[in-house]
TORKOL-4160 file (C-alpha; in steps of 0.2 Angstrom, whole numbers, padded with zeros to 4 digits, m for minus):
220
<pt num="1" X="0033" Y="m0082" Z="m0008"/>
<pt num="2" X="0020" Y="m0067" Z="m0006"/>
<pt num="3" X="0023" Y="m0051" Z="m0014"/>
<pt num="4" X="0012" Y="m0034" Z="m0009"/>
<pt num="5" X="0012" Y="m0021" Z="m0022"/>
<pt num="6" X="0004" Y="m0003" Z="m0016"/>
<pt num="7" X="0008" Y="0017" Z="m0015"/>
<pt num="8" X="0008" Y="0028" Z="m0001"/>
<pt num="9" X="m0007" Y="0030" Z="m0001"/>
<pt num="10" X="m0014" Y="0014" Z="0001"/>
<pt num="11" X="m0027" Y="0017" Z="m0015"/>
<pt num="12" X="m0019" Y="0003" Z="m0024"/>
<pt num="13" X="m0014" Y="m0009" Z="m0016"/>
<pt num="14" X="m0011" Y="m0030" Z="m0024"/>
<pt num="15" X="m0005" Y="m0047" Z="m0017"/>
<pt num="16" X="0002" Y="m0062" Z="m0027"/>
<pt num="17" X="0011" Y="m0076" Z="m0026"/>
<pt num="18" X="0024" Y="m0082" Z="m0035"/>
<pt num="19" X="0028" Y="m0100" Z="m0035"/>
<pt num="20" X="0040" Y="m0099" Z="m0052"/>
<pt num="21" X="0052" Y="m0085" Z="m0055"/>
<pt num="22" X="0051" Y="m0091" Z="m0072"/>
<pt num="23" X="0035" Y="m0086" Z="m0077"/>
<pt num="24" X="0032" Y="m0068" Z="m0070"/>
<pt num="25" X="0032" Y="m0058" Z="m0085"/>
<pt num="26" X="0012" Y="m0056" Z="m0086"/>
<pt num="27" X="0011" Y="m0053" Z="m0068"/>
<pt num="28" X="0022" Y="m0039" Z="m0070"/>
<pt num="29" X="0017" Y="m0033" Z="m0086"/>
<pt num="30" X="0002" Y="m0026" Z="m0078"/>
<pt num="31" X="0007" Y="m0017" Z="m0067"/>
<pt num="32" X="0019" Y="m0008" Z="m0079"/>
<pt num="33" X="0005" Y="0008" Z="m0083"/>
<pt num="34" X="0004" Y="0013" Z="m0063"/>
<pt num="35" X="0015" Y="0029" Z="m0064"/>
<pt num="36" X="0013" Y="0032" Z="m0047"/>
<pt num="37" X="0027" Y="0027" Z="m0035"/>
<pt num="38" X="0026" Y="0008" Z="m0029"/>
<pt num="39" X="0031" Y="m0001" Z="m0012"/>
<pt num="40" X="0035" Y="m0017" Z="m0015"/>
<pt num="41" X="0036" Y="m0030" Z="0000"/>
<pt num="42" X="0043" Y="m0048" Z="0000"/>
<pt num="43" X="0035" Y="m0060" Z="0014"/>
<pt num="44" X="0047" Y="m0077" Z="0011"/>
<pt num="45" X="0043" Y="m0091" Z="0024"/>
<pt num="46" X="0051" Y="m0107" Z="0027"/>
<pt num="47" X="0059" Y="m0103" Z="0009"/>
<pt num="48" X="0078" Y="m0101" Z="0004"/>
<pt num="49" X="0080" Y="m0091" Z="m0010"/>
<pt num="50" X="0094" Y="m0087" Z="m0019"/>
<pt num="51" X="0103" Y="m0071" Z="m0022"/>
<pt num="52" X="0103" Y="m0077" Z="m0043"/>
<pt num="53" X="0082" Y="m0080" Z="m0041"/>
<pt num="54" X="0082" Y="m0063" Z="m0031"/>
<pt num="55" X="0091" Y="m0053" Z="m0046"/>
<pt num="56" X="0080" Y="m0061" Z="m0057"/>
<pt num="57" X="0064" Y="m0055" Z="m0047"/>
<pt num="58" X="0074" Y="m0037" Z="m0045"/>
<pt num="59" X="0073" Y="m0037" Z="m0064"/>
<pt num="60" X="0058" Y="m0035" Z="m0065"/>
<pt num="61" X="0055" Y="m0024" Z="m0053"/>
<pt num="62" X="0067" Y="m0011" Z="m0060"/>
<pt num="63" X="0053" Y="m0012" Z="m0075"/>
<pt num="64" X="0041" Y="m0003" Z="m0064"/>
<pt num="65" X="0039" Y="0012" Z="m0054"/>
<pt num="66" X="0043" Y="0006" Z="m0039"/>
<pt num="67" X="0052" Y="0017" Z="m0025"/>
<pt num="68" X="0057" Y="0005" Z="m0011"/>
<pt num="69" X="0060" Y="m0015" Z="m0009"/>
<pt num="70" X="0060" Y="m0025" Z="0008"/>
<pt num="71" X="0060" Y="m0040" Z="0011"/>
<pt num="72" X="0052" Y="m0052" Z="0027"/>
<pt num="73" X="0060" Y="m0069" Z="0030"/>
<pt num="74" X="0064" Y="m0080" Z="0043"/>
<pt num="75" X="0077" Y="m0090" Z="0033"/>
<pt num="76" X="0092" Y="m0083" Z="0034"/>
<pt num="77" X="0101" Y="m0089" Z="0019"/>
<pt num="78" X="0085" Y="m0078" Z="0009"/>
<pt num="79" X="0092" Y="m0062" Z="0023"/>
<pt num="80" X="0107" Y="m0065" Z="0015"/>
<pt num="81" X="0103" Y="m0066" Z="m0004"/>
<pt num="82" X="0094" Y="m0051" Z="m0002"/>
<pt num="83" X="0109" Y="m0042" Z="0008"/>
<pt num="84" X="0120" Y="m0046" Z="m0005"/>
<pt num="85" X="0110" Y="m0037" Z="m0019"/>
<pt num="86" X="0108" Y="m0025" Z="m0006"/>
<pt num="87" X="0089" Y="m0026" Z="m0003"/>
<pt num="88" X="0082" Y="m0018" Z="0011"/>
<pt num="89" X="0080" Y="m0036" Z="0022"/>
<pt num="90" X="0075" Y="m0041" Z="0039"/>
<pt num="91" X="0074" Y="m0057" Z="0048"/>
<pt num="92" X="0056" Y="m0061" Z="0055"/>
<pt num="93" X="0047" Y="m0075" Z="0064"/>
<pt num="94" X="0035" Y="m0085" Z="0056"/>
<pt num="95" X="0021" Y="m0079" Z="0065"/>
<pt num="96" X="0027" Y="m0060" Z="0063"/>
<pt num="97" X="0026" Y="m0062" Z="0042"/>
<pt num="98" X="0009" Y="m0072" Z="0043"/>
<pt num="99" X="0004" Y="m0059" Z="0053"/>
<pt num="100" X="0007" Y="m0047" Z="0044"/>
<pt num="101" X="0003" Y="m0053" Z="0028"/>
<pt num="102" X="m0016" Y="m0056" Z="0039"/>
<pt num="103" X="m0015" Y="m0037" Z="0039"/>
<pt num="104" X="m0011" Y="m0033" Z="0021"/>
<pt num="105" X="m0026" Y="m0045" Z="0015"/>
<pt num="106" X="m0038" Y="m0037" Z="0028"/>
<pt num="107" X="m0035" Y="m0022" Z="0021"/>
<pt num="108" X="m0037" Y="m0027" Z="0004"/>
<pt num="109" X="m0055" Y="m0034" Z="0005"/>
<pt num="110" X="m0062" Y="m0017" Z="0011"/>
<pt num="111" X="m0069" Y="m0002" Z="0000"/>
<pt num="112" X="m0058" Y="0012" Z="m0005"/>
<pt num="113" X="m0063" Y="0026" Z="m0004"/>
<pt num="114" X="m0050" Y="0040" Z="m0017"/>
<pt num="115" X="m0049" Y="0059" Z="m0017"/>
<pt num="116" X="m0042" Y="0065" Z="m0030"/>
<pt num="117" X="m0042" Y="0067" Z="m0049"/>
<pt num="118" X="m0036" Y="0050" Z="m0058"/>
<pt num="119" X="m0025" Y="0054" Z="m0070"/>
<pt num="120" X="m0020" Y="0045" Z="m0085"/>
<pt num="121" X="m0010" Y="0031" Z="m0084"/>
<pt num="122" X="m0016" Y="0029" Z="m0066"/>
<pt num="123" X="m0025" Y="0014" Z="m0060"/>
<pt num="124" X="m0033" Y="0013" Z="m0046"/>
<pt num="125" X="m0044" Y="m0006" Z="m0042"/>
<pt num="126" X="m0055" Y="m0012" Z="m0026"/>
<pt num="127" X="m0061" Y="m0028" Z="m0019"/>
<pt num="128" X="m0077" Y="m0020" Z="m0013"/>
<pt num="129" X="m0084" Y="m0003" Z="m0019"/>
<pt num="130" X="m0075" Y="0010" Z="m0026"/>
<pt num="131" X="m0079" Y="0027" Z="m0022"/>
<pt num="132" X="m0068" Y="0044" Z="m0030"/>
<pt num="133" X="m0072" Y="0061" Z="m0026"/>
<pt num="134" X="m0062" Y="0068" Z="m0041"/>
<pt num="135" X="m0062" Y="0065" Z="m0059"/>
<pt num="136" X="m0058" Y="0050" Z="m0068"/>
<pt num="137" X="m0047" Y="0056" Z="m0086"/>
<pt num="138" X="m0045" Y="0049" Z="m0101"/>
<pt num="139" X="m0032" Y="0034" Z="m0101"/>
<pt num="140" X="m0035" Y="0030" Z="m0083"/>
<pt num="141" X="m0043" Y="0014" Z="m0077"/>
<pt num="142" X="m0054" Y="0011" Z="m0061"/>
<pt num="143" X="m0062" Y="m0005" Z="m0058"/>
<pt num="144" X="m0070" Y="m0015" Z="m0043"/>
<pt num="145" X="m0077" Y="m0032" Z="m0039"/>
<pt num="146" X="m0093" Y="m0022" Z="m0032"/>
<pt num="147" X="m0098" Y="m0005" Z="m0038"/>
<pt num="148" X="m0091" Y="0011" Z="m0044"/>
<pt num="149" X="m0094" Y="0028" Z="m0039"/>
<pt num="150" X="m0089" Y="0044" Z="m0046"/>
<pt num="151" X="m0092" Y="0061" Z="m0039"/>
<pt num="152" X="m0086" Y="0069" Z="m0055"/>
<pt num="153" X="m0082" Y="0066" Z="m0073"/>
<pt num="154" X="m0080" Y="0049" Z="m0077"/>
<pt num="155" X="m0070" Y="0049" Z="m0094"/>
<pt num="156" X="m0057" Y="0034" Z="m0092"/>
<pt num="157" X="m0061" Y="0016" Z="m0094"/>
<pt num="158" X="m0071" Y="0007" Z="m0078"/>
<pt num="159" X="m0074" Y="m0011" Z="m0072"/>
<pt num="160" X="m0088" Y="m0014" Z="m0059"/>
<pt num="161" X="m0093" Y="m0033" Z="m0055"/>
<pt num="162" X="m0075" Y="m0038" Z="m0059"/>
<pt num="163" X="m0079" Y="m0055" Z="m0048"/>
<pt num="164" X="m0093" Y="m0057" Z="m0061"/>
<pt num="165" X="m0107" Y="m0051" Z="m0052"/>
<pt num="166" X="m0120" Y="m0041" Z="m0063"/>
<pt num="167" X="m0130" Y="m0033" Z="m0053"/>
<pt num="168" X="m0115" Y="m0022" Z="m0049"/>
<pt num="169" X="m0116" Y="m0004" Z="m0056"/>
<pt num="170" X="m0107" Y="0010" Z="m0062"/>
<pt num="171" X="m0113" Y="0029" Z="m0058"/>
<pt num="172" X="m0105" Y="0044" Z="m0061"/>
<pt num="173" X="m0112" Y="0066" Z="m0060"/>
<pt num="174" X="m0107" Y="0065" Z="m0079"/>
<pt num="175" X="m0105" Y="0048" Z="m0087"/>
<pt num="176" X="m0094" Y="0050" Z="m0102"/>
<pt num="177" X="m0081" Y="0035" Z="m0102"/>
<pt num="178" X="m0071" Y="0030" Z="m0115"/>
<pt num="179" X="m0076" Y="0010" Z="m0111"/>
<pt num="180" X="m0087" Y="0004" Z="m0098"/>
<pt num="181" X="m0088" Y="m0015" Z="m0091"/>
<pt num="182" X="m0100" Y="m0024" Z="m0080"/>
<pt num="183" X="m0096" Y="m0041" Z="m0077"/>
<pt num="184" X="m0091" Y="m0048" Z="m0092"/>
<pt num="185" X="m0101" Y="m0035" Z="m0104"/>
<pt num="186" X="m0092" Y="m0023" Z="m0111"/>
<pt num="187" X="m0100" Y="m0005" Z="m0119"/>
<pt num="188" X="m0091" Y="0007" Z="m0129"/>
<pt num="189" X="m0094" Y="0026" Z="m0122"/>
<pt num="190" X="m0105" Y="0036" Z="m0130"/>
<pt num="191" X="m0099" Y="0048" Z="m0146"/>
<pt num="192" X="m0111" Y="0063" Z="m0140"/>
<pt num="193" X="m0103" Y="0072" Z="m0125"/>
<pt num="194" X="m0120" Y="0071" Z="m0110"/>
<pt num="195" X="m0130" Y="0085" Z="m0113"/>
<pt num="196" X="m0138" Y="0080" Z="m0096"/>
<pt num="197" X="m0135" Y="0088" Z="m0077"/>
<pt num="198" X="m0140" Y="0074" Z="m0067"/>
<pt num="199" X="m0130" Y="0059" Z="m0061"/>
<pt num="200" X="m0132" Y="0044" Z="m0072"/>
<pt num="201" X="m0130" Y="0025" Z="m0067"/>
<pt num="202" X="m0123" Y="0011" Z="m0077"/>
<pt num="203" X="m0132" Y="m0007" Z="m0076"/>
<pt num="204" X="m0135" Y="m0023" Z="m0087"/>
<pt num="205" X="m0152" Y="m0027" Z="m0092"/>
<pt num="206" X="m0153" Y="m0041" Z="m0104"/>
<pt num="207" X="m0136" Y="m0043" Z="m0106"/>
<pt num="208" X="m0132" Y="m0027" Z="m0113"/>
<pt num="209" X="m0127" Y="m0010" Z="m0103"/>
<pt num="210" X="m0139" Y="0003" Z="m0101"/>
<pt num="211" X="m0135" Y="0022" Z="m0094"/>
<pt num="212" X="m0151" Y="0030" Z="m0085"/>
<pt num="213" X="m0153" Y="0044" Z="m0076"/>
<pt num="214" X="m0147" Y="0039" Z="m0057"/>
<pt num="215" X="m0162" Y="0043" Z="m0045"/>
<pt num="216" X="m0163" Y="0043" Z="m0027"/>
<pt num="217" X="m0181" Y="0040" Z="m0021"/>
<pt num="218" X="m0186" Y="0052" Z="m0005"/>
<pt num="219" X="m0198" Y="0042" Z="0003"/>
<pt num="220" X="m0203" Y="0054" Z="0016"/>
């Protein structure tokens, strides 16, 4: 069983898989702080599950914010189950789910690019780079396997290099977060509010994070 997890929008957007009903509680824990409304779709192949596993699962999806619920199967006992519970459930070919599932992970892997402020309690997360054009507030968390890029005021907590890589980077027209974390060093943000105008950019050098003024060289 896959399940995709995303807004509207497509700026947050996860996919996991659940091989135990029993032992969800953490996956689903969080994603309990996304206040924005959530699509949450069910991609069962080859698998009969029943209409007791499915309440289960619906349980914890009536824990977070989420605004509609499908689901993709091509057992029909599973159409059923979900029928039953009155789960928005269509029957698929095998070939049509994995298809679509293709999709869903293709997406995934590229950068996102977010317009907007992110408020608190938002979260917004990338497998590539993350780019916002917009504010990131206080209580809200960005993060990305690559780097982070923020056309604003970055005051909220952000992850770059979340796949361990630390060359990634965090850069922001005013840098003033409440955490930052590369890889897996973390920096508390700074007491002093930035008295700077300049973009600054966020890196590790010798295992410790450093901010320093974010220059682009003109070599013309």
């Amino acid at each position: 069983m896959e399940i995709v997890l995303k807004n509207t929008k497509s700026e947050y957007l996860e996919i996991f898989s659940l091989l135990d009903l029993d032992n969800i509680h953490e996956t689903f824990k969080r994603c309990s702080y996304i206040k924005e409304p959530l699509e949450a779709k069910i991609f069962a192949v080859n698998e009969a599950i029943s209409s007791h596993q499915l309440s289960k699962l619906k349980n914890y999806f009536d824990k977070i914010n989420i605004c509609s619920l499908s689901i993709y199967s091509n057992n029909r006992d599973t159409i059923l189950s979900g029928k039953f519970l009155k789960i928005d459930s269509a029957f698929s070919k095998e070939r049509e789910i994995k298809n679509k599932l293709l999709l869903f992970n293709s997406i995934k892997i590229n950068d996102i690019l977010h317009k907007g402020t992110v408020r608190s309690g938002e979260r917004i997360s990338s497998n590539g780079n993350l780019c916002i054009i917009g504010d990131v507030n206080p209580g809200a968390i960005v993060s990305a396997k690559k780097n982070i890029y923020v056309w604003g005021k970055l005051l909220g907590i952000a992850f770059a290099g979340k796949s361990g890589n630390k060359n990634s980077s965090i850069s922001s027209l005013y840098l003033n977060p409440l955490q930052l974390r590369i890889a897996d060093v973390i920096a508390i943000g700074p007491k002093d509010k930035p008295k700077n105008c300049y973009p600054e950019i966020a890196v590790i050098d010798k295992q410790t994070i450093i901010i320093k003024p974010h220059i682009i060289e003109n070599n013309n």
